[in-house]
mmCIF file of the N, C-alpha and C atoms, coordinates in Angstrom:
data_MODEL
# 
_entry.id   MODEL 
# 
loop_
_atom_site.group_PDB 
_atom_site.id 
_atom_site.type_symbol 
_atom_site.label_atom_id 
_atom_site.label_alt_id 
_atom_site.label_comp_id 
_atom_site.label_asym_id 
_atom_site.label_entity_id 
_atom_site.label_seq_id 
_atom_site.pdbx_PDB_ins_code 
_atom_site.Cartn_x 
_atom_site.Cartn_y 
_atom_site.Cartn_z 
_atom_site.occupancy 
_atom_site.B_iso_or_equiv 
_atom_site.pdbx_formal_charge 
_atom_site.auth_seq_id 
_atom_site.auth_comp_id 
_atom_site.auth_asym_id 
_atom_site.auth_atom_id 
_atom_site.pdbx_PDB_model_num 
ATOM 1   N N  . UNK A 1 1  ? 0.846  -1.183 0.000   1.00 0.00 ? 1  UNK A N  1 
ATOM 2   C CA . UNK A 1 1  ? 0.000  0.000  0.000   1.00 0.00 ? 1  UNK A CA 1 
ATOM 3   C C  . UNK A 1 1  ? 0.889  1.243  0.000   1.00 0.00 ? 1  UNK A C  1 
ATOM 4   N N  . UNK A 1 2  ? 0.540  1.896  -0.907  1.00 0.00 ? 2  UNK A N  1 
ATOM 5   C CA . UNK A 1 2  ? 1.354  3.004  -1.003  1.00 0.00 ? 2  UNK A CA 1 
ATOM 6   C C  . UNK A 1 2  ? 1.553  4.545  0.077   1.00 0.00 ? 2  UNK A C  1 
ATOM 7   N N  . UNK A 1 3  ? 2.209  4.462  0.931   1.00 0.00 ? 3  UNK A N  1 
ATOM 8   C CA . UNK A 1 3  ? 1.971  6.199  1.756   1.00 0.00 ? 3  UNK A CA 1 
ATOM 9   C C  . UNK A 1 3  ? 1.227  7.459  1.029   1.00 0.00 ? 3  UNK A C  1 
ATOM 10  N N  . UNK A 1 4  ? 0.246  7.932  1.810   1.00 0.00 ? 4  UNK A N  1 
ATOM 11  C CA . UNK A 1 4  ? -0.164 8.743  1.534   1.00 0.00 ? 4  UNK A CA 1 
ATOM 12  C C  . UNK A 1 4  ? 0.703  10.120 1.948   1.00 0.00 ? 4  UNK A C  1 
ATOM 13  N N  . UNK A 1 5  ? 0.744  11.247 0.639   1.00 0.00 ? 5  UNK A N  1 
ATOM 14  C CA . UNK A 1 5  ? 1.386  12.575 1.426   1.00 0.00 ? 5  UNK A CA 1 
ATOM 15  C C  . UNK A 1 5  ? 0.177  13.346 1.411   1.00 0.00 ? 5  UNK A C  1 
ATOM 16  N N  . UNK A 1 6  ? 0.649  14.189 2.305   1.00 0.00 ? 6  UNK A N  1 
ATOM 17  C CA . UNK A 1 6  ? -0.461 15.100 2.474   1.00 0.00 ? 6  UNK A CA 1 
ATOM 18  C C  . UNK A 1 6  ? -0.448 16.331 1.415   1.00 0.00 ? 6  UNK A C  1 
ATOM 19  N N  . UNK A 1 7  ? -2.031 16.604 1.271   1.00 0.00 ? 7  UNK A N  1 
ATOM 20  C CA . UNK A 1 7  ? -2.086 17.355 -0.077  1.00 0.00 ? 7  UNK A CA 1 
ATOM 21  C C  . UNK A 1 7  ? -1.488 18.523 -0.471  1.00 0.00 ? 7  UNK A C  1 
ATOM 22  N N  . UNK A 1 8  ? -1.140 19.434 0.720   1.00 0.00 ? 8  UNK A N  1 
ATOM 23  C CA . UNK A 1 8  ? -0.283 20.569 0.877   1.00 0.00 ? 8  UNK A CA 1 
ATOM 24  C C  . UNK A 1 8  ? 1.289  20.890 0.240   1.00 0.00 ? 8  UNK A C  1 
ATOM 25  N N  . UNK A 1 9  ? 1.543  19.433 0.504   1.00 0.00 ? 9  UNK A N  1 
ATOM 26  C CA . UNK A 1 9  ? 2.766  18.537 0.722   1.00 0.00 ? 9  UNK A CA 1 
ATOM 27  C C  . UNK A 1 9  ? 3.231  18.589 -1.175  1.00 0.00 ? 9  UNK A C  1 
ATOM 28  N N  . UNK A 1 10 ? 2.532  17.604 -1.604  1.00 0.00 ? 10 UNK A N  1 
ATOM 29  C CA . UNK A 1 10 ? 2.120  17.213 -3.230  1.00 0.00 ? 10 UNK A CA 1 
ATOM 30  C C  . UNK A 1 10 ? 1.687  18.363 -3.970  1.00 0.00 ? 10 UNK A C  1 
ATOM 31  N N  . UNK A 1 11 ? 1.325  19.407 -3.509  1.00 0.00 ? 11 UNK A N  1 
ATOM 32  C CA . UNK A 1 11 ? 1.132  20.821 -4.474  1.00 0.00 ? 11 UNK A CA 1 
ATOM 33  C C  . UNK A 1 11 ? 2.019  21.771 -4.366  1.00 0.00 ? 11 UNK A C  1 
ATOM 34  N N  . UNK A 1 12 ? 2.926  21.904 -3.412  1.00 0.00 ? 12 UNK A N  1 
ATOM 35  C CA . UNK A 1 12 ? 4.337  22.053 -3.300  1.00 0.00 ? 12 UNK A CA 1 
ATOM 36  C C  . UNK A 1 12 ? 4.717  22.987 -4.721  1.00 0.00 ? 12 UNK A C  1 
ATOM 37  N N  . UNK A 1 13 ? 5.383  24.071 -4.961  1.00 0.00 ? 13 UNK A N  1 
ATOM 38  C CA . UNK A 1 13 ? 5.849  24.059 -6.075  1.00 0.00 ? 13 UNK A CA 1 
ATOM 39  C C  . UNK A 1 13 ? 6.989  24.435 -5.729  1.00 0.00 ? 13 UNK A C  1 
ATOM 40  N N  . UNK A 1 14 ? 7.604  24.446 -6.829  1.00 0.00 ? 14 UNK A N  1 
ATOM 41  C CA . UNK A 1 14 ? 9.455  24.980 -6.287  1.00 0.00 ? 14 UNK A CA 1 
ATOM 42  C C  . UNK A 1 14 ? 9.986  25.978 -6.994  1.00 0.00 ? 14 UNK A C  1 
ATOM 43  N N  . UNK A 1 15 ? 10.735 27.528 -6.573  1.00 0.00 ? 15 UNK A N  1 
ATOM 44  C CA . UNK A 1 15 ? 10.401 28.122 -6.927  1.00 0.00 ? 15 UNK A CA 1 
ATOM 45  C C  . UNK A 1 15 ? 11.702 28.483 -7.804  1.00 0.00 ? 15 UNK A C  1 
ATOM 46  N N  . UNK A 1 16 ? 11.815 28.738 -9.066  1.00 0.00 ? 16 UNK A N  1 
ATOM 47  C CA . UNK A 1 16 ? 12.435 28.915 -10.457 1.00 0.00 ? 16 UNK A CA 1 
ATOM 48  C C  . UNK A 1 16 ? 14.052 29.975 -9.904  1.00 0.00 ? 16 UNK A C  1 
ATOM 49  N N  . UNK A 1 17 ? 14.793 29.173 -9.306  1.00 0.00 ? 17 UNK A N  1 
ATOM 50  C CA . UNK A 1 17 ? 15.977 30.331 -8.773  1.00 0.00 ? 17 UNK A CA 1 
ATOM 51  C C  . UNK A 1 17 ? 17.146 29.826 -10.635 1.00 0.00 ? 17 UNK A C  1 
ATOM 52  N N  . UNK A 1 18 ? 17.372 31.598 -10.333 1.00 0.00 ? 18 UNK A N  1 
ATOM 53  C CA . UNK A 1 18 ? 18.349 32.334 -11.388 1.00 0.00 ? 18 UNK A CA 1 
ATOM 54  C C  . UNK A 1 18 ? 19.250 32.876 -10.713 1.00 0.00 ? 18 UNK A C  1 
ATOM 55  N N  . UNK A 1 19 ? 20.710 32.876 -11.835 1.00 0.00 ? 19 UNK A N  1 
ATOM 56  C CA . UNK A 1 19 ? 21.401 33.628 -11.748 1.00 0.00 ? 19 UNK A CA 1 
ATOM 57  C C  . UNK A 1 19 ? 21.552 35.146 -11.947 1.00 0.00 ? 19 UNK A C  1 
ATOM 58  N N  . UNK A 1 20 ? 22.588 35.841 -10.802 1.00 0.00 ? 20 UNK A N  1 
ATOM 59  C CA . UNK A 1 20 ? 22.325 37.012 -10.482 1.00 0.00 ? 20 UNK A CA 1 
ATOM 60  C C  . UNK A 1 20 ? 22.475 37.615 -12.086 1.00 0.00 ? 20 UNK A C  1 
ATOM 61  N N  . UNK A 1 21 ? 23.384 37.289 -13.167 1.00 0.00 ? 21 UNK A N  1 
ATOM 62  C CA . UNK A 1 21 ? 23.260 37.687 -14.482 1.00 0.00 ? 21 UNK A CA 1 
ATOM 63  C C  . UNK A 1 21 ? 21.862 37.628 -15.300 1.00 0.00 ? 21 UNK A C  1 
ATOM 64  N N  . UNK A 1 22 ? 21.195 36.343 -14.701 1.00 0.00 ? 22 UNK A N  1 
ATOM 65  C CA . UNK A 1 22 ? 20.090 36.414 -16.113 1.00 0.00 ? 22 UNK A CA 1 
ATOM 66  C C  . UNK A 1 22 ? 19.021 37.464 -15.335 1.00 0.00 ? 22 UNK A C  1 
ATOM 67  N N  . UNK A 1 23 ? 19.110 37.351 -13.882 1.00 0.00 ? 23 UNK A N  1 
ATOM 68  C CA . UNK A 1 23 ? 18.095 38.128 -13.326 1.00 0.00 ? 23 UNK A CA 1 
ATOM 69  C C  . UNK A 1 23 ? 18.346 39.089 -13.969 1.00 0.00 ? 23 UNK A C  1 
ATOM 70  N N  . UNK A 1 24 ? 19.969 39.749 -14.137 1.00 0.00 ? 24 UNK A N  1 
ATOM 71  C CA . UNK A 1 24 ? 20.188 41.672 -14.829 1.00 0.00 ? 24 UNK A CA 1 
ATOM 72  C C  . UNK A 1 24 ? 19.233 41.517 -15.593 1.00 0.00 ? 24 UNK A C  1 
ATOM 73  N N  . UNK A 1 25 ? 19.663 40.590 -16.529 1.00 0.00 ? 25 UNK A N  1 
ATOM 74  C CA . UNK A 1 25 ? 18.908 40.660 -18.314 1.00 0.00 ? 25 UNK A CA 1 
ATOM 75  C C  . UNK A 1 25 ? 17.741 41.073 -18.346 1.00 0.00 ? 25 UNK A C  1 
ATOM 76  N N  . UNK A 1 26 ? 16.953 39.771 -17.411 1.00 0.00 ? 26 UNK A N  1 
ATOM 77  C CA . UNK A 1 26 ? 15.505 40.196 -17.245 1.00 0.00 ? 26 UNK A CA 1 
ATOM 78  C C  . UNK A 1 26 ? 15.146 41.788 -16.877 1.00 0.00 ? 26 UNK A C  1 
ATOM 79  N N  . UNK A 1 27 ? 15.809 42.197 -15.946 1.00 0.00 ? 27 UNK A N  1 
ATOM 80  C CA . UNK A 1 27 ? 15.537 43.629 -15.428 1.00 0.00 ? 27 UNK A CA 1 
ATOM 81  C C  . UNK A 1 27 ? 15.860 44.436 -16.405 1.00 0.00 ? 27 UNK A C  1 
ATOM 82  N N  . UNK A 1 28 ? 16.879 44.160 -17.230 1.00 0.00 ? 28 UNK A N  1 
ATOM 83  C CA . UNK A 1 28 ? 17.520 45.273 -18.301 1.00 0.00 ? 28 UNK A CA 1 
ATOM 84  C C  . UNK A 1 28 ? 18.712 46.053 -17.392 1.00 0.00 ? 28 UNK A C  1 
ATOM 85  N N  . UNK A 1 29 ? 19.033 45.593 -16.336 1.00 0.00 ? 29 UNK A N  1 
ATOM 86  C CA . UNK A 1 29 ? 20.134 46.599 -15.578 1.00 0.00 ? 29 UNK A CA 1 
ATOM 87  C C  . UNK A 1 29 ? 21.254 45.254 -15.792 1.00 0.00 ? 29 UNK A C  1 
ATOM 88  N N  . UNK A 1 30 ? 22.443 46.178 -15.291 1.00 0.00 ? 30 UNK A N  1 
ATOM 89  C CA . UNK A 1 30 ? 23.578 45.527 -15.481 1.00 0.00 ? 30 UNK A CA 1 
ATOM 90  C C  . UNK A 1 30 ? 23.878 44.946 -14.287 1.00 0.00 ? 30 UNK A C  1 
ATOM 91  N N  . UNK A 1 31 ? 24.632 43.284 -13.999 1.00 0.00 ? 31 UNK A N  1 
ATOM 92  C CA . UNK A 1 31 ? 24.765 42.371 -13.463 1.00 0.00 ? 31 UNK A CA 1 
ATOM 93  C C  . UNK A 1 31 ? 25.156 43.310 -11.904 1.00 0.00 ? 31 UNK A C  1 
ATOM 94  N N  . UNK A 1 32 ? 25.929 44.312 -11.753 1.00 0.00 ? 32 UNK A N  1 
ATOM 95  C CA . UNK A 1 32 ? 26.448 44.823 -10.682 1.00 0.00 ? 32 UNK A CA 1 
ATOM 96  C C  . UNK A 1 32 ? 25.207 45.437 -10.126 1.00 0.00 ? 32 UNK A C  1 
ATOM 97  N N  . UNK A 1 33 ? 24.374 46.169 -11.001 1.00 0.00 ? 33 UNK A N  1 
ATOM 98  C CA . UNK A 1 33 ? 23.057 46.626 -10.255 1.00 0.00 ? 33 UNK A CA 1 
ATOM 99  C C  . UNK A 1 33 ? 22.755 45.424 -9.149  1.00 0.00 ? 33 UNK A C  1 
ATOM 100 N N  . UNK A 1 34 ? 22.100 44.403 -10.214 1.00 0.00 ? 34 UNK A N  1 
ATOM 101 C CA . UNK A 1 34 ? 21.831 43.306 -9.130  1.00 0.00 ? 34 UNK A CA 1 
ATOM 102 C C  . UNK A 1 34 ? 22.249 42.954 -8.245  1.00 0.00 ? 34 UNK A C  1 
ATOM 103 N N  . UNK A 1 35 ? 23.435 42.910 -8.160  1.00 0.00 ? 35 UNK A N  1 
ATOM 104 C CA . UNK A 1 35 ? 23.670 42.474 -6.987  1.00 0.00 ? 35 UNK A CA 1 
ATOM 105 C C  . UNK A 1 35 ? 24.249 43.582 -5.872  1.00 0.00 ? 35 UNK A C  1 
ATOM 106 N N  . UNK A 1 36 ? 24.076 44.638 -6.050  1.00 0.00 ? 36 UNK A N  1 
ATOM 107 C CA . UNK A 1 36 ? 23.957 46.150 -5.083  1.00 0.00 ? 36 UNK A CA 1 
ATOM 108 C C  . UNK A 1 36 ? 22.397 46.381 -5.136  1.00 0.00 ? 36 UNK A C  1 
ATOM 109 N N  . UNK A 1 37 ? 21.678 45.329 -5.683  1.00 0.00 ? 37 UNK A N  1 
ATOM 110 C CA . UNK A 1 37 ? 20.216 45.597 -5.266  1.00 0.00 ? 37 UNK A CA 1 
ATOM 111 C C  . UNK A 1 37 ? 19.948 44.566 -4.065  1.00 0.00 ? 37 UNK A C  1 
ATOM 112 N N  . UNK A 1 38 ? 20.745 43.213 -4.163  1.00 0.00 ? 38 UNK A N  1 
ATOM 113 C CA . UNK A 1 38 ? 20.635 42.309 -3.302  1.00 0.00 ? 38 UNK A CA 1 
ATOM 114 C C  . UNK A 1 38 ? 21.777 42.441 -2.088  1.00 0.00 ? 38 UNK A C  1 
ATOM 115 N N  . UNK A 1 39 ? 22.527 43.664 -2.254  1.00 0.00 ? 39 UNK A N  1 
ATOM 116 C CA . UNK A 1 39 ? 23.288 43.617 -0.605  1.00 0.00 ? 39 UNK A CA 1 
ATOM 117 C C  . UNK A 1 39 ? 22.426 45.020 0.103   1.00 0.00 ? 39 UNK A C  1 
ATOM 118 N N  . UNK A 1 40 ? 21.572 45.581 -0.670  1.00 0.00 ? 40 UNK A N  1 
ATOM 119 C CA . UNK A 1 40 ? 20.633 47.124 -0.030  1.00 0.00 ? 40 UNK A CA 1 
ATOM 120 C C  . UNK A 1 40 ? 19.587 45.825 0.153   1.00 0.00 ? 40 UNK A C  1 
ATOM 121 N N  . UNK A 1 41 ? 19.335 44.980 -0.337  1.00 0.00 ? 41 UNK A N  1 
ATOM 122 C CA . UNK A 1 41 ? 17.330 44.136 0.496   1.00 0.00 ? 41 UNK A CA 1 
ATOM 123 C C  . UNK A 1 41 ? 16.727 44.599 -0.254  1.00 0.00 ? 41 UNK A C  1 
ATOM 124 N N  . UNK A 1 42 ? 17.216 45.122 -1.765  1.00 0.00 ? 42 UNK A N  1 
ATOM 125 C CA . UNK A 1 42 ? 15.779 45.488 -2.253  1.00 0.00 ? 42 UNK A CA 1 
ATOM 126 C C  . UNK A 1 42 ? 15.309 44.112 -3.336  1.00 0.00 ? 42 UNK A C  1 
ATOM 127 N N  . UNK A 1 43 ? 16.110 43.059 -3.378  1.00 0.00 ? 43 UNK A N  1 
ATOM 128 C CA . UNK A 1 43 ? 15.828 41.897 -3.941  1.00 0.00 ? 43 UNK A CA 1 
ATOM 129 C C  . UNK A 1 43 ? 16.325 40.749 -2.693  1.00 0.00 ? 43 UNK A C  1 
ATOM 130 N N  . UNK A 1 44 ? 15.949 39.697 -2.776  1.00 0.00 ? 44 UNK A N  1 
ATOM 131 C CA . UNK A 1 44 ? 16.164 38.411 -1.851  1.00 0.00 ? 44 UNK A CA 1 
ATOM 132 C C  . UNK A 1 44 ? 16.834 37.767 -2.603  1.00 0.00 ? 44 UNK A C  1 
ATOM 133 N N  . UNK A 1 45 ? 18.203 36.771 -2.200  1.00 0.00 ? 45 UNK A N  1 
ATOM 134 C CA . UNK A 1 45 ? 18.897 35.785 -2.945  1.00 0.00 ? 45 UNK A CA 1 
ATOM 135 C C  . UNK A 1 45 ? 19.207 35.238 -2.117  1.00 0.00 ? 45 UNK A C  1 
ATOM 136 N N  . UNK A 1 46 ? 19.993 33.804 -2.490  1.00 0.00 ? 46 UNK A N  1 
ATOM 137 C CA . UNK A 1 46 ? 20.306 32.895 -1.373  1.00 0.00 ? 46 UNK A CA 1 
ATOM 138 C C  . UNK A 1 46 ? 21.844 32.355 -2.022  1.00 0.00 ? 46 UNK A C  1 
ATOM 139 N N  . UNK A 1 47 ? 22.279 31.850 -1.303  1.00 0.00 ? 47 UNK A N  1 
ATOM 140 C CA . UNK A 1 47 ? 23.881 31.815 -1.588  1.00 0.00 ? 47 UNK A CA 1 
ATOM 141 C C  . UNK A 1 47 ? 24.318 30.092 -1.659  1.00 0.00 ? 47 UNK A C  1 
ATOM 142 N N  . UNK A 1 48 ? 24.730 29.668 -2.768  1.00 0.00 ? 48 UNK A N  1 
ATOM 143 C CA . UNK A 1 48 ? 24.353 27.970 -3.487  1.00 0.00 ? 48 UNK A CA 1 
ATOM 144 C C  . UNK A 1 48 ? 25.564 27.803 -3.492  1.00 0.00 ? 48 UNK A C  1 
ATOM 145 N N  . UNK A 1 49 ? 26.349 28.636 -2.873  1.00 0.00 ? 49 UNK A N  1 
ATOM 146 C CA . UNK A 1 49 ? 28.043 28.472 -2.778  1.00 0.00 ? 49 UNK A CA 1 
ATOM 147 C C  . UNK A 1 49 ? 28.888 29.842 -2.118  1.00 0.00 ? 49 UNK A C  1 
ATOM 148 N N  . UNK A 1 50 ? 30.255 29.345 -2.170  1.00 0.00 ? 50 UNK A N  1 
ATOM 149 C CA . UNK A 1 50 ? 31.076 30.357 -1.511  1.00 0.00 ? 50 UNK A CA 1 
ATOM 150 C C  . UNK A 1 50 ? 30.932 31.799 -2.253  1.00 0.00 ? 50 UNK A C  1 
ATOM 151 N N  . UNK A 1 51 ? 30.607 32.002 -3.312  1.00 0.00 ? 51 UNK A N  1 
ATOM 152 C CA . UNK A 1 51 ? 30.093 33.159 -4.123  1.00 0.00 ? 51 UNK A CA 1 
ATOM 153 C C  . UNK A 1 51 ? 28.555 32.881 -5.213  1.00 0.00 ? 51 UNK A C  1 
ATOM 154 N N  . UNK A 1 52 ? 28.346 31.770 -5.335  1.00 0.00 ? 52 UNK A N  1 
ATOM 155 C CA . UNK A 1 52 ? 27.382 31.820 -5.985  1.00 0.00 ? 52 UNK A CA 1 
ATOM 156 C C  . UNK A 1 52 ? 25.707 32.448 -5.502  1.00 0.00 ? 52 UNK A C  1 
ATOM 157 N N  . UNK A 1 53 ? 25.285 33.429 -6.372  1.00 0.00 ? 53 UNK A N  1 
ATOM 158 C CA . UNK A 1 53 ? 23.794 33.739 -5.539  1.00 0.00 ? 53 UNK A CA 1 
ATOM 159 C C  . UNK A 1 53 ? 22.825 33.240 -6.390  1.00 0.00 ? 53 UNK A C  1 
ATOM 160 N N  . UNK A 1 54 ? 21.523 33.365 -5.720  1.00 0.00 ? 54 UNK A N  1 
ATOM 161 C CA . UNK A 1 54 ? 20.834 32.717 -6.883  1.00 0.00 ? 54 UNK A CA 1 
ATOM 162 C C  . UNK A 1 54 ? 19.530 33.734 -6.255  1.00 0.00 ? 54 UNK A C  1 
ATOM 163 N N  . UNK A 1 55 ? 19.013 34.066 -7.384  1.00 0.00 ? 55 UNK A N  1 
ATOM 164 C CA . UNK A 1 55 ? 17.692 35.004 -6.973  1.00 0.00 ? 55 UNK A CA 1 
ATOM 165 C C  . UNK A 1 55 ? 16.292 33.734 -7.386  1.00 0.00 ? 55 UNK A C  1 
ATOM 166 N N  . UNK A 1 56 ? 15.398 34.075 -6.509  1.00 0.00 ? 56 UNK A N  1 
ATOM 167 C CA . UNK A 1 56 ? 13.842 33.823 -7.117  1.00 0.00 ? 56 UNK A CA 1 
ATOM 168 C C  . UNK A 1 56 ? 13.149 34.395 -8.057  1.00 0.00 ? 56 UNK A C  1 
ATOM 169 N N  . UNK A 1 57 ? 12.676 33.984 -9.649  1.00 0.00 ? 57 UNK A N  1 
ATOM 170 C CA . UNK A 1 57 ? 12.808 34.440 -10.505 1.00 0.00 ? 57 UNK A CA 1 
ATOM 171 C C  . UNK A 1 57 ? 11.024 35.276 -10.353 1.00 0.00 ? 57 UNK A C  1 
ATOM 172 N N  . UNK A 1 58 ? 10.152 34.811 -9.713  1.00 0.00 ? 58 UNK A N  1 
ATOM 173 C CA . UNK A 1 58 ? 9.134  35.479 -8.925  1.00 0.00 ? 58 UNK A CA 1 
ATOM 174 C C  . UNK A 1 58 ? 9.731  36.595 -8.414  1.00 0.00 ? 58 UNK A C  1 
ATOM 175 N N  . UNK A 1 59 ? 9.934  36.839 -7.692  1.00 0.00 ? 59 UNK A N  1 
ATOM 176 C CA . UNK A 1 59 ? 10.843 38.125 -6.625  1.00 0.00 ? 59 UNK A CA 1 
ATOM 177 C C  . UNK A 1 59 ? 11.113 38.935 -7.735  1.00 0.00 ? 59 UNK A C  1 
ATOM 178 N N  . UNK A 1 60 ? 11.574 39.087 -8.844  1.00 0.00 ? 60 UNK A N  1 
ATOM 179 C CA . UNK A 1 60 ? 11.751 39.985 -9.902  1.00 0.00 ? 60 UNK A CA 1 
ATOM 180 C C  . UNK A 1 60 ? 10.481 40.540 -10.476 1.00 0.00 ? 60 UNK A C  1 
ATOM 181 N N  . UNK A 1 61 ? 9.118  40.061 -10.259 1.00 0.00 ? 61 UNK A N  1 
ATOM 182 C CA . UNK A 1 61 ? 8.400  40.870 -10.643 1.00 0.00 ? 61 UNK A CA 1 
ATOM 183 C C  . UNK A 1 61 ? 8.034  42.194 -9.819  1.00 0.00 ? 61 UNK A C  1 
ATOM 184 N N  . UNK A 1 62 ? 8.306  42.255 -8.812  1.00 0.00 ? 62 UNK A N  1 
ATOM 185 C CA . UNK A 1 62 ? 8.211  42.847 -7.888  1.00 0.00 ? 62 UNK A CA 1 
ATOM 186 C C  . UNK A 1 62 ? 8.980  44.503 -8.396  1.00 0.00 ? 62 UNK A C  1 
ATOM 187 N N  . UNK A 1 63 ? 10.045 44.102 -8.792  1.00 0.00 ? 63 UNK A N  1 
ATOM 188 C CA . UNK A 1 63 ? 10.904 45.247 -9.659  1.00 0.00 ? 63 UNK A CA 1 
ATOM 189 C C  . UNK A 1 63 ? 10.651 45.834 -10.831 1.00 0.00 ? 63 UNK A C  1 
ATOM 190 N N  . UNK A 1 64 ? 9.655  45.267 -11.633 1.00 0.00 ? 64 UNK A N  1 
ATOM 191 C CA . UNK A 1 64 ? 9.297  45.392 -13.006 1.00 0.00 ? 64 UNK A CA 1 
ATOM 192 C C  . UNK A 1 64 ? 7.880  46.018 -12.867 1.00 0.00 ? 64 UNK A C  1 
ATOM 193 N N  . UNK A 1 65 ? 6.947  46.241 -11.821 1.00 0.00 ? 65 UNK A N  1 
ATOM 194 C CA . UNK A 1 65 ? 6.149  46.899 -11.686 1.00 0.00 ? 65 UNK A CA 1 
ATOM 195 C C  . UNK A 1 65 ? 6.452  48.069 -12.243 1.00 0.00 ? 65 UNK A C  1 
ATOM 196 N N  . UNK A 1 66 ? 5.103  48.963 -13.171 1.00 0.00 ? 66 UNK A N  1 
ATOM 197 C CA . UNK A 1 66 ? 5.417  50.342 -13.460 1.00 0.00 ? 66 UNK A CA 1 
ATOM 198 C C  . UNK A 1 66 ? 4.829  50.794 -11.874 1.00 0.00 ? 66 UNK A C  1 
ATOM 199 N N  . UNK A 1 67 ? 5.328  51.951 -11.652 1.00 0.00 ? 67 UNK A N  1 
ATOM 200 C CA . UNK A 1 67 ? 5.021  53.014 -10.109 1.00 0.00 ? 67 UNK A CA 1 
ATOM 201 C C  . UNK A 1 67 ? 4.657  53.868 -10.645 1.00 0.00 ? 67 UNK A C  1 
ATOM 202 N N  . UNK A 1 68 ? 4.018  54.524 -11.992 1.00 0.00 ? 68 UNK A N  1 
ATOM 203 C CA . UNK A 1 68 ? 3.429  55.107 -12.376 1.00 0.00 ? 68 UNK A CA 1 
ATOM 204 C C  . UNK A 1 68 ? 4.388  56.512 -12.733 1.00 0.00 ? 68 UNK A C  1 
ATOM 205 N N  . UNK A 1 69 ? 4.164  57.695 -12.535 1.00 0.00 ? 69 UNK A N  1 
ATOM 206 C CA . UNK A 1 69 ? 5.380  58.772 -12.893 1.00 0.00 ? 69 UNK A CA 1 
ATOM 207 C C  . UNK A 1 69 ? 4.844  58.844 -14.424 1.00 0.00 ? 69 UNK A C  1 
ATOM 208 N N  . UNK A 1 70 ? 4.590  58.319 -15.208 1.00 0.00 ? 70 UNK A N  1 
ATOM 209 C CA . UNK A 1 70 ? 4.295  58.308 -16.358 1.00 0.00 ? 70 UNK A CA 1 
ATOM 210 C C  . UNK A 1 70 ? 4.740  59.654 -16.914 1.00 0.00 ? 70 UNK A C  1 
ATOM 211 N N  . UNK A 1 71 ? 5.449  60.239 -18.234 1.00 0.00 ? 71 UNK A N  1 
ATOM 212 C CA . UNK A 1 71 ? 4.925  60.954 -18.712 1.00 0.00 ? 71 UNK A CA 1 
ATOM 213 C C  . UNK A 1 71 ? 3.455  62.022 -18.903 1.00 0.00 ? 71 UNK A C  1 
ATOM 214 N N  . UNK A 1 72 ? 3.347  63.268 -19.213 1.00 0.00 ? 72 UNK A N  1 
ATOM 215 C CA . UNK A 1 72 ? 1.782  63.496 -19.456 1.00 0.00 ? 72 UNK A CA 1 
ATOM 216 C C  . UNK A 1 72 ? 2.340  64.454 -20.429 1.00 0.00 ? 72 UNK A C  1 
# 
């Protein structure tokens, strides 16, 4: 009989971590932005080695919001 997991458990998703470079790309800023955005807290990363960071590729939308300012 097979273990049951619990359903919480099994819907689980996992969340899409990038490098601090492709994150730039995505943003359009350059690789050093990023990561003087992630030692100010204004992005979250986690560290997959003695220098390696890795951002949540979710967490970048957060930056790509327009804040309005628009032109008129």
């Amino acid at each position: 009989m097979a273990a049951k997991t619990p359903r919480n458990r099994r819907e689980r998703r996992h969340p899409e971590l990038i490098g601090v470079p492709e994150a730039a790309e995505r943003c359009g800023v350059h690789y050093r932005t990023m990561r003087r955005w992630i030692g100010e807290g204004r992005i979250n990363a986690v560290r997959v080695g003695p220098k390696l960071l890795k951002v949540n590729a979710d967490d970048l939308a957060g930056l790509l919001q327009p804040t309005g300012g628009g032109a008129s």
